[in-house]
N, C-alpha and C positions, 0 to 999 in steps of 0.2 A: 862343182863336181870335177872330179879327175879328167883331163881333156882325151888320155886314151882310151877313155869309156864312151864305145859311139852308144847312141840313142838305144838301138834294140839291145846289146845288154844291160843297160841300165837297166830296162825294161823287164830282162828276164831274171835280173839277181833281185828287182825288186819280187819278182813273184816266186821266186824261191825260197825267197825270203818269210814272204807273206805265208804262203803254201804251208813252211816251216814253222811258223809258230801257232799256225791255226790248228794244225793237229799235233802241236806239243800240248797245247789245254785241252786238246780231244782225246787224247792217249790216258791225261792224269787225269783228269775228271768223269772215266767212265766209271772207277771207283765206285764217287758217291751214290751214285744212280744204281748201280746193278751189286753191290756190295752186300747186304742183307739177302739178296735173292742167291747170291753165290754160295755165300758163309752155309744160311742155311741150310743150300742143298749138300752141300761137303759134306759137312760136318755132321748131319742131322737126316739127310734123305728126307726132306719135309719142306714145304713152303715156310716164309717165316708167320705169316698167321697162322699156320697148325702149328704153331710150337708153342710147348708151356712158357707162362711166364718166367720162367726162372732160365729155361734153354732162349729165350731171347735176350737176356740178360748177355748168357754168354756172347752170343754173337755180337749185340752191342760192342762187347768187350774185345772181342779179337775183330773187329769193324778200325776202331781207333787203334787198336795194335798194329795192322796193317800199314793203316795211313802212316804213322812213324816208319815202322819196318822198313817199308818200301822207302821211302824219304832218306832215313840214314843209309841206306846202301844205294844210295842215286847221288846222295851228297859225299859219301866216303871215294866210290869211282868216279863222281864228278869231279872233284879236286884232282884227282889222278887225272882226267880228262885235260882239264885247265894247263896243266904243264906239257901234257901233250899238243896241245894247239900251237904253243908258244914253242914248242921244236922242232914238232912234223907239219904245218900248217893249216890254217883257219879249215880253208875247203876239205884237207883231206880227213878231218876229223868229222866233222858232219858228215861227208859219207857215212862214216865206219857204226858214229851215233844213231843216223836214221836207216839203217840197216836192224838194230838189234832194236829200238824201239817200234818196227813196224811188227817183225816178225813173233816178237814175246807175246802180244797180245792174243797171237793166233792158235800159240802152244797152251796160253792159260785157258782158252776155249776149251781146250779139250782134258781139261784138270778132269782128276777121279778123285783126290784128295786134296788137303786144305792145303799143306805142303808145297801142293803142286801148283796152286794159282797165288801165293805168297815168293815162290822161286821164282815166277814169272811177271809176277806185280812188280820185283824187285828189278829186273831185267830191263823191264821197262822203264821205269825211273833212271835207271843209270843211263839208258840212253838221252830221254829229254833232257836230262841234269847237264849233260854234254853236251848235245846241240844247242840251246838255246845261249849259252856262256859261245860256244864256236861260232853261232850265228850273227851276236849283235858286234862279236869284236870286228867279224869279217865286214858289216854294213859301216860301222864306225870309221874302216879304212878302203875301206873301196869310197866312201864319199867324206872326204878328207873337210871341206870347208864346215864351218858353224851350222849355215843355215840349212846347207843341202843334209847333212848327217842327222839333225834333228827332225825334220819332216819325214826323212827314209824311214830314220829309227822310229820315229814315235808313230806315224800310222801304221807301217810292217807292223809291227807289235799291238795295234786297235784288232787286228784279226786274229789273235790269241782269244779275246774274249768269243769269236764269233764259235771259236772250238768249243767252249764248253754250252751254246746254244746249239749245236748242233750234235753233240752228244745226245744230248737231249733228246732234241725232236728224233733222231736213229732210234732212240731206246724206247720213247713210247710208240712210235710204228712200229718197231719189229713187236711190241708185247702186244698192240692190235691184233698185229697179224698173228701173233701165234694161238690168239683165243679161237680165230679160225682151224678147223683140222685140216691140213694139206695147204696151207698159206704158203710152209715154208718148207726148201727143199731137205728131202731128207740126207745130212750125215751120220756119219759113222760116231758119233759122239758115245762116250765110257758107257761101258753097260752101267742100265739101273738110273740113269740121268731123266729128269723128270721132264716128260712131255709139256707140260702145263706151266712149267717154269724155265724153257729153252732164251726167252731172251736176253737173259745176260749173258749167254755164250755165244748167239749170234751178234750182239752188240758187241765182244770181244773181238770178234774176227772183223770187223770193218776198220781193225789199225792195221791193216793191210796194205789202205788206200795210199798213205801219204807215201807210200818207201815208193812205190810204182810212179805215182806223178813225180816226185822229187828227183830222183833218181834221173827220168828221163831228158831234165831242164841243166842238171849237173854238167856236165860234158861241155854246155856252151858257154858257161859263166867261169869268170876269172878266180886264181888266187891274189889276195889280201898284195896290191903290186908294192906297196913297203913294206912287210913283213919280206917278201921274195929279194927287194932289193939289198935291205938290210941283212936279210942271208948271204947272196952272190958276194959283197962286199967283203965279206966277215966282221962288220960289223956291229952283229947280231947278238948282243953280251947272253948268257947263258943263264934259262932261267930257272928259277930255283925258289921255294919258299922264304929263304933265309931272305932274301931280299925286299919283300914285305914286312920287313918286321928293322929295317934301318931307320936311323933315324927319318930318314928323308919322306920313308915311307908308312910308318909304324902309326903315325894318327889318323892315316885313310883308310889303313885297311882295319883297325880297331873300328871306327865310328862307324863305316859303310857295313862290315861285318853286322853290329847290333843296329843299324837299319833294317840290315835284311832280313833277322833274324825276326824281329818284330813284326812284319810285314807278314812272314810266312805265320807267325805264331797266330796272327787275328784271323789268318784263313785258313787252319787248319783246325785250331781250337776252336774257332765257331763255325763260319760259313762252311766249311766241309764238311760238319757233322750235323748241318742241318737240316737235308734229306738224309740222312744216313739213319740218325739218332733222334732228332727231335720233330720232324715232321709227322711221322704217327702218334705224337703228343697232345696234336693241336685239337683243338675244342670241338669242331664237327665231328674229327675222327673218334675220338674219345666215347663221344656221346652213341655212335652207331658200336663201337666196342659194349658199351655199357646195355645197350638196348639187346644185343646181338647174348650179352651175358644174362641176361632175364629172361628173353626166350631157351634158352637152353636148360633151363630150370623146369619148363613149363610143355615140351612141346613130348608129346605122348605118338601123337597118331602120327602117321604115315606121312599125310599132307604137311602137317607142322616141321616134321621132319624137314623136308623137300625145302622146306620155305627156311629154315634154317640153313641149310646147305647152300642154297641161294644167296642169301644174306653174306655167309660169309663167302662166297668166292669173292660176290659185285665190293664188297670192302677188300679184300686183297688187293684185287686188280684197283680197286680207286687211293688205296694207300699206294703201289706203285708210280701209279699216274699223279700222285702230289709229290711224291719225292721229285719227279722229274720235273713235275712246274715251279715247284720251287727251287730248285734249281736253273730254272730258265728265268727267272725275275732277278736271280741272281748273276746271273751269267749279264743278262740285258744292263744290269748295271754294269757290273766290270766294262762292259764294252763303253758303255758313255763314259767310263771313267777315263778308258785309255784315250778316247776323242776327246775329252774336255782338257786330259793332259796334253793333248797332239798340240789343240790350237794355245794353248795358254803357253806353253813353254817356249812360244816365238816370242811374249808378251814380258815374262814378269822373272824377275830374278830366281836363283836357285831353292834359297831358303824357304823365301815366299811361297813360290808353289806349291813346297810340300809342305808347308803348316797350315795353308788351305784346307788340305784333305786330311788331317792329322785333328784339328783342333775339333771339329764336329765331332770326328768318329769317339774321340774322348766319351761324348754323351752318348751319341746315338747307338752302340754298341749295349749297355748297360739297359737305356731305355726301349729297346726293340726286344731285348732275350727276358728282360724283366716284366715288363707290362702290355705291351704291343702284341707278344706270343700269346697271351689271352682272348686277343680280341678277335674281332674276325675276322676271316683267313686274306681279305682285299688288303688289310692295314699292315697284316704282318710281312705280306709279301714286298708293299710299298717300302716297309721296313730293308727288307734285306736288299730289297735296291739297291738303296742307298748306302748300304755296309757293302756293299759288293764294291759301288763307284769310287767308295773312299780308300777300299784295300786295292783294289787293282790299278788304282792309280797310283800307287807310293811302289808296286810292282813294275810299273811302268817308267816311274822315278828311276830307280835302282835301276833299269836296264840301259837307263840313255846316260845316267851319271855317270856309271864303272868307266866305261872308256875314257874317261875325260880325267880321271884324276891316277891313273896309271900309267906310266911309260909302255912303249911299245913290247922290251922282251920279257915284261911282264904282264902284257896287259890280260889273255886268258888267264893268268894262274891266280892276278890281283880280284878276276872278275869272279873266277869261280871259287876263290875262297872265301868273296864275302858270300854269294850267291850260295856255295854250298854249304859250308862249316856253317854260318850265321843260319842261310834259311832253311838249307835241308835236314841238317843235322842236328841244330838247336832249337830254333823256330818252329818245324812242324810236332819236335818234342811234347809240343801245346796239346794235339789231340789226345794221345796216351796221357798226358797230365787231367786234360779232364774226365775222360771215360774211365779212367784206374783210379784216380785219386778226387779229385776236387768236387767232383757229382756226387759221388757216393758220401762226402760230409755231408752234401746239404741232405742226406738221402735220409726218410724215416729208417729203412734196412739200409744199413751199410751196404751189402751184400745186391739190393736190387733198388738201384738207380733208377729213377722214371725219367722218362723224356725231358720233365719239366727241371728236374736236377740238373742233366745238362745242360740246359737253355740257362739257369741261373750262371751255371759254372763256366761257359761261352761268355757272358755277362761279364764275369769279372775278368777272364783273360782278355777279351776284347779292350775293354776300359783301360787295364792296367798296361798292356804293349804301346796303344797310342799314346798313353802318356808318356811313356818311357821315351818311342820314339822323338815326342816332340820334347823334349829337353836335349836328347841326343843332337837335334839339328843345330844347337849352337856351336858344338861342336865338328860342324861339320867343316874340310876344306875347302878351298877353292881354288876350283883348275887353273891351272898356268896359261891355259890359253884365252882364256876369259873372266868378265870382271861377275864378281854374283852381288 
């Protein structure tokens, strides 16, 4: 480590750090979890189980629109971000980034139309898109040696995954608490906003937290002292996209680009629309939809009534609360994933490591969305484990590599162009490819896609990215400053 970094800052860039990526996965992942609960009331003024099957269709459909939307305009002013780090510097860019990702979150809270929580979905993205590209460049040069840089980076980054566990557990306590009346305090939220479905708005409003902690820790932690040195100097070369694409540089930023793009595409075309879209597919659920559809044929009197109405809230509320567990089996993966990459990537060469988590996911992708989603709901989740562990590890890849195979007055714009352009912008393209296109071939109606259509169509993009990627790794570089 740098020798003018006494102990307490290390200490405290390491937890600004940590801080910072835990709720950059807690800001994008409240999506999947509260997405269906939002769309619907937007759009519809209706829970999503009061909605006809053809109006859930819709929402499916503008679900995965989103996920892109948001993505391409976090990846479009991401890359604008990345040249900005590399002229105005590492630190002052994360401010500016976790300022406008804390605060969107807050404003989409108080959406009245679909518009309005898609302008602010989008806001938010362009924030994390920035900060996490400003953050690793900054840890990358504040701990200059091999081994100190890889520890910092790779466990700071193990609590990215704790974000999307902790989305989580927020979003099904606050929907506890809202089944209570008077749980939660009253706001001022848009007229006409449904009582009974407030918690994906208060689950919005808790991206509040990280702009306040962060912020406060700022002040005492350094800027990037070779980026500053290399400015005082002037010999700070100027940077520019054009310079990624010289020869020198042209096969790092091609290769790492369709890494990154792959990475994002297995978690956006599958794992993210698997509470979103394919959770209420699953076989229990199914079967109490089916049960819940018999009695409604049949129920005359008052009593039956009552017991229907029943029926269907306790399935709403327990379809929310699967979206969110599964989500959390997933999330609990990612996280071993980033830990088993923390400690292995002290151990094994570059390549190595990442056809580790690449060669499995080839099958397991395929076999988990194809046959495993049938089974019952312990196996599937075991399933997405371990699609979680395998993609957030190759996400963890990508974070500690970029710094190493880019020169300094490049190193944000090399990091956020593979990071954006490949993952934001191409890569999460995947979900909109499955919910618009690819589900609906396998669909009996073109027109209405069942759960199980996406699950096959997650299936194939899953499969087909990790292949991709692992052919891409022979092509990969190798850092100048180490042997792989």
């Amino acid at each position: 480590m740098p020798s003018n970094l006494s102990t307490t800052t290390r200490v405290l860039v390491v937890l600004v750090a940590a801080i910072g990526f835990l709720f950059d996965t807690y800001e994008l992942l409240m999506f999947p979890v509260i997405g269906s609960d939002a769309i619907s009331e937007l759009l519809f003024r209706k829970d999503f189980l009061a909605l006809s099957p053809a109006d859930k269709v819709t929402v499916g459909d503008w679900g995965g629109r989103l996920l892109w939307i948001a993505a391409l305009c976090g990846g479009a002013f991401g890359l604008l971000g990345g040249l900005l780090i590399d002229r105005l510097g590492r630190k002052t860019i994360m401010i500016a980034s976790i300022l406008i990702y804390s605060f969107s979150p807050v404003a989409a809270a108080f959406s009245d139309e679909l518009w309005q929580l898609i302008l602010f979905r989008c806001t938010t993205f362009v924030g994390v898109c920035v900060e996490m590209v400003a953050a690793v460049t900054w840890l990358a040069e504040l701990f200059e040696t091999k081994r100190s840089r890889e520890i910092v980076i790779g466990w700071t980054l193990a609590m990215a995954s704790l974000g999307g566990i902790l989305v989580t557990e927020v979003y099904t306590e606050i929907v506890n608490l809202a089944k209570v009346p008077g749980s939660l305090p009253h706001l001022p939220f848009p007229d006409g906003f449904l009582s009974e479905n407030v918690g994906w708005r208060w689950t919005l409003l808790t991206g509040l937290i990280p702009g306040a902690l962060i912020l406060m820790l700022l002040p005492f932690v350094p800027e990037s002292g070779v980026w500053k040195q290399k400015r005082r100097e002037g010999t700070l070369k100027r940077a520019g996209f054009g310079a990624l694409f010289t020869p020198e540089l042209r096969r790092t930023t091609i290769v790492t680009t369709i890494l990154s793009a792959c990475a994002y595409a297995s978690a956006f075309g599958a794992l993210q629309l698997t509470p979103l879209r394919i959770s209420p597919g699953l076989p229990d659920l199914v079967a109490r939809q089916a049960e819940i559809g018999a009695l409604e044929k049949t129920a005359q009197t008052p009593p039956e009534k009552k017991e229907l109405g029943e029926k269907k809230k306790a399935l709403a509320q327990d379809t929310k609360s699967r979206r969110g567990d599964i989500q959390r089996w997933q999330e609990i993966g990612g996280l071993t994933g980033r830990i088993v990459f923390a400690v292995l990537l002290l151990f094994l060469p570059t390549r190595l490591l990442l056809r580790l988590f690449l060669i499995p996911g080839i099958f397991l992708f395929p076999v988990a969305y194809l046959e495993v989603v049938k089974m019952e709901y312990v196996y599937f989740a075991g399933a997405i484990f371990l699609c979680g562990l395998f993609t957030v590890a190759q996400l963890s890849f990508m974070s500690e590599f970029l710094p190493k195979v880019f020169p300094v007055h490049v190193r944000g714009t090399g990091g956020s162009f593979a990071t954006n352009v490949g993952g934001r912008m191409i890569g999460t393209m995947a979900a909109t490819l499955n919910t618009e296109l690819i589900s609906k071939l396998f669909a009996i109606d073109f027109a209405k896609p069942t759960p199980m259509d996406v699950a096959k169509a997650a299936a194939l993009i899953g499969g087909t990215v990790y292949l991709i990627a692992l052919v891409t790794t022979f092509l990969l570089p190798t850092p100048k400053t180490e042997e792989v």
